[in-house]
C-alpha positions, 0 to 999 in steps of 0.5 A: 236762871236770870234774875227779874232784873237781869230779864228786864234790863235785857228785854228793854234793851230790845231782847224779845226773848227776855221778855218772852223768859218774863212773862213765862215766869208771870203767866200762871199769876196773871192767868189766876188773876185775869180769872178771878176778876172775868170768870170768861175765858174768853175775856181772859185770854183777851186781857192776857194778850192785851197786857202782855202786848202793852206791857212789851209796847210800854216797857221802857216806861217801868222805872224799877225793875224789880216790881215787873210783877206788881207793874204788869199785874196793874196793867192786866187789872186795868185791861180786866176792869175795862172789858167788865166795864164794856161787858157790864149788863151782859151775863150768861149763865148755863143752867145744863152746864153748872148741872154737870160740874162735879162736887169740887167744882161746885166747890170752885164755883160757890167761891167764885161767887163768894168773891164776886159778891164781894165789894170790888175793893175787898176782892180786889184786895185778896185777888192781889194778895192770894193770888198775885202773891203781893204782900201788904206793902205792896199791894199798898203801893200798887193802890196807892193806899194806906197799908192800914187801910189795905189790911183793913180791907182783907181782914173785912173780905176775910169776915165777911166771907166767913160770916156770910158764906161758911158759916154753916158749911165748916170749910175754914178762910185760912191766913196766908 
């Protein structure tokens, strides 16, 4: 398999199929990601394809090829944090629907809500780092913000969930 580099060199080069190779290798993180930050497939799918487009139209503009990753993970932030912002006072909720989901899912839904009861920075911070998989040092350049300040953040999001939602339910925050 060709290396990250290798695709984009090629893709920027005009080869559509190298892009296409790329975005394969992303589309589980960006998916994840698009996910936790929408929790709307719908929205989702729509951030998706607005990044993905973007990124094709823009990908000259990446000045290191070796962080595609972090730099289409900034663009599909972006395109999430524009559709909330659009989106902001509009909220269904399914009351028969949230009935009919097994334990697990109700599992699944109690940390979804966990994370979005989470200051943005804080969920934002572990979106990045669990899901996106960035380490510290990157996340840190993602946001141009100090590593300190970004390990700050993820140990708080950490503690505040622990204290604030599993507490008392003896399920464990584990460190990555």
């Amino acid at each position: 398999m060709r290396s990250i580099k290798v695709l984009v060199k090629q893709a920027k080069k005009g080869d559509g199929e190298s892009f296409v190779l790329l975005i394969k290798q992303y589309e589980n993180v960006l998916y994840r990601t698009a996910n936790r930050l929408l929790n709307n497939d719908e929205d989702v799918a729509d951030a998706m394809q607005d990044a993905i487009i973007s990124a094709y139209e823009k990908l000259h503009t990446l000045k290191n090829d070796e962080y595609f990753n972090t730099w289409i993970c900034k663009i599909l932030i972006n395109k999430c944090n524009s559709l909330l912002n659009k989106n902001r006072n509009v909220l269904l909720i399914d009351e028969n629907l949230l009935l009919q989901k097994k334990d697990d899912e109700f599992q699944k839904i109690e940390l979804e809500d966990a994370l979005n009861s989470l200051n943005e920075v804080y969920r934002l911070a572990l979106i990045l780092y669990y899901i996106v998989g960035l380490n510290i040092k990157e996340i840190s350049e993602f946001l141009k913000e100090p590593e300190g300040t970004i390990k700050s953040r993820l140990s708080r999001a950490k503690s505040i969930l622990r204290n604030n939602y599993y507490k008392n339910e003896g399920v464990m925050v584990y460190e990555k």
